[in-house]
C-alpha positions, 0 to 999 in steps of 0.5 A, spaced: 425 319 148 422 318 155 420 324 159 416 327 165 412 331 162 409 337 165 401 340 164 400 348 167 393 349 167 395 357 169 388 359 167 384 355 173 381 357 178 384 358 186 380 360 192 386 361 197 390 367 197 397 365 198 402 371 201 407 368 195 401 368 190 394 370 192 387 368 189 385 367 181 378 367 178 377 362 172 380 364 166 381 362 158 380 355 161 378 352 154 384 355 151 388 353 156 386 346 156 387 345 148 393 349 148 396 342 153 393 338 149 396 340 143 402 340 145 402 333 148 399 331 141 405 333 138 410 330 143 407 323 140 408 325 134 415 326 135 415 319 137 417 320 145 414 317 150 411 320 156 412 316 161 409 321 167 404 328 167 404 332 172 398 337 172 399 344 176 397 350 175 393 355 179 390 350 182 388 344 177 384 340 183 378 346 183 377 346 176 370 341 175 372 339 169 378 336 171 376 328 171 374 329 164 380 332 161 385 328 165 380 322 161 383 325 154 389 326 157 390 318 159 388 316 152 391 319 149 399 319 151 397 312 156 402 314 161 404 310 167 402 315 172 399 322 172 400 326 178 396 332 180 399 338 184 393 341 188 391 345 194 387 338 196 381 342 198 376 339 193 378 333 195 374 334 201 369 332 197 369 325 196 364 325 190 369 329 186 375 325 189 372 319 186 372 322 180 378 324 179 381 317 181 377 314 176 378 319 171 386 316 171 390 321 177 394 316 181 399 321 185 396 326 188 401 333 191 398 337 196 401 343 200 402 344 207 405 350 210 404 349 218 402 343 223 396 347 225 390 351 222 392 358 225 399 356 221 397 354 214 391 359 213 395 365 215 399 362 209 394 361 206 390 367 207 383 362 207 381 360 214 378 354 212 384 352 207 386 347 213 380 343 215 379 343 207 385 341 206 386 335 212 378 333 210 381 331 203 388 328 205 383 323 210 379 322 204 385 320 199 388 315 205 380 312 205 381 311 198 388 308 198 391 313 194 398 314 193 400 321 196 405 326 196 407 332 200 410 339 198 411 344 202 413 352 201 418 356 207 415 364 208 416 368 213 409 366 217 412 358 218 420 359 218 419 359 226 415 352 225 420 348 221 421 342 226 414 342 229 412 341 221 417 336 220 414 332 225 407 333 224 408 331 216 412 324 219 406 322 223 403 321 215 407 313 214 401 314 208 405 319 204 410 317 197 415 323 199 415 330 202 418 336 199 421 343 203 423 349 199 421 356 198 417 360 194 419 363 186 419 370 187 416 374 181 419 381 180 413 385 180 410 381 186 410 387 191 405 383 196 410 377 197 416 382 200 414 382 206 413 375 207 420 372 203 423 368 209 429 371 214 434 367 210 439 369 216 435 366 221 432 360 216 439 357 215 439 354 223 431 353 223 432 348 216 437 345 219 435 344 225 428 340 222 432 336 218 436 334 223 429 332 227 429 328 220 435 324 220 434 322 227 427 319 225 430 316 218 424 321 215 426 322 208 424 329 207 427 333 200 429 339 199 428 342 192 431 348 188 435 350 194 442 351 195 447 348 200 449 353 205 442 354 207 443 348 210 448 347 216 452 340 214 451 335 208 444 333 206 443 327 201 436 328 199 436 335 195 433 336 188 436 340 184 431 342 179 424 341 180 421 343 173 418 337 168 419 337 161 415 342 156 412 345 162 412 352 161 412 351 153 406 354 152 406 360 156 412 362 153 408 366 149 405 369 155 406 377 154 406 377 162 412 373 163 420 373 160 423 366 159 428 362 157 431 356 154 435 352 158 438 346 155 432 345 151 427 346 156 423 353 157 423 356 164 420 363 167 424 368 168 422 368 176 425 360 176 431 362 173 438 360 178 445 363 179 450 363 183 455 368 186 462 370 184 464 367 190 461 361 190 467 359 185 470 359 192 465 353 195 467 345 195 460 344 192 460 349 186 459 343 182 454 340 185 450 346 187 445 348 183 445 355 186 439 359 188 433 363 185 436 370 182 431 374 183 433 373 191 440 374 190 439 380 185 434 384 189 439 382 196 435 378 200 439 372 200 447 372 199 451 366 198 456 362 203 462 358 200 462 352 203 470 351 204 470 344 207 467 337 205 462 335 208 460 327 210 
């Protein structure tokens, strides 16, 4: 059996203070670490095959010690690639990058929440986050790296979904683009006030990817449901969780989960789709929406009646 593999460093350290997330000191890091590589361990022991591991966590790239774990990692499950998911703002130091590089990642995954500082650092709630960030994206196009851009919609940036658009096709260097909205944790009371107008964002996002389809950029939607958009589009993922991701932090006392065909997913991941969403021509191919947004009536589902081309 072949899989993408999914590693949670949930226990590093970031230095940003997002308004879905916010920061985190260092935690049980040690623990964390061979917990992850224990659990690969036992998936070779199962006889599967691990074709590619994505790391992410809090943020994996801040972690010193990251090379030499990615180095366990490579010679242990000899994968074919391993992606990083991170802030990129340690990769502004190009000593460290090498390293890292060196160590076996060979698919790097960064954020960028605006097309300018004053966007993506109020996101990001660190006034250097941009410059960081855009030193390290410089540093990964010096070193030919394969790179790769995720992007989270909040109150802050809905209004700039096209100057993004179009900020994010000018990287020709870029593998894939990615647009979508923060998972929204019950009990995280500071990201209210940033969940996205979901009333406004439906003609902001399809707006932008009209600028996407005019310029033959291929930008995905991921975790998102089809009437948040305005017409039919192609480049949607359905489900952005790798396999065993979350297998160790099911016995994290702070979060609920569960098993859905045989893969783990936290409670604030979980989907659904309205009673009137039997009603909608893409109900099958419609993957629904996070939950908590629909639960807690920040976003109400529009049937689609007719098919689109």
């Amino acid at each position: 059996m072949k899989n993408n593999f999914g590693i949670v460093l949930h226990e590093s350290r970031c230095t940003n203070n997002c308004v879905f997330c916010g920061g985190k000191k260092i935690g049980n890091i040690k623990k964390n670490i061979a917990q992850e590589l224990a659990k690969i361990d036992q998936v070779i022991k199962d006889g599967q095959v691990i074709e590619r591991i994505e790391i992410s966590g809090q943020d994996p790239g801040e972690y010193d010690k990251l090379p030499e774990f990615v180095a366990k990692i490579k010679s242990r499950a000899g994968v074919k690639e391993i992606s990083l998911f991170t802030n990129g703002k340690k990769l502004a130091d190009k000593k460290f990058l090498k390293k890292v590089v060196a160590s076996g990642v060979d698919h790097f995954i960064l954020p960028l929440y605006g097309h300018s500082a004053k966007i993506h650092d109020k996101v990001t709630g660190s006034i250097v986050s941009f410059a960081l960030t855009s030193r390290g994206i410089a540093n990964l196009y010096e070193l030919k790296q394969k790179v790769s851009f995720q992007c989270l919609i909040t109150k802050e940036n809905q209004a700039y979904l096209k100057e993004l658009v179009l900020f994010l096709a000018k990287l020709p260097f870029a593998e894939f683009c990615r647009l979508g909205v923060p998972c929204y944790k019950k009990n995280n009371k500071k990201f209210i006030k940033s969940i996205p107008d979901f009333t406004l964002l439906k003609n902001q996002l399809s707006d932008a990817l009209l600028v996407c389809q005019q310029r033959n950029f291929n930008l995905q939607l991921f975790d998102m449901p089809r009437c948040l958009v305005n017409f039919y589009y192609r480049n949607m993922v359905a489900n952005s969780i790798p396999d065993k991701a979350y297998e160790n932090l099911k016995k994290n006392k702070f979060h609920s989960f569960k098993i859905l065909r045989n893969q783990a997913v936290p409670e604030y991941r979980l989907k659904k789709k309205c009673v009137n969403c039997k009603k909608c021509v893409c109900f099958k191919t419609c993957s629904g929406f996070f939950a908590n947004y629909i639960d807690f009536n920040y976003f109400k589902c529009q049937p689609i009646l007719e098919k689109r081309t």
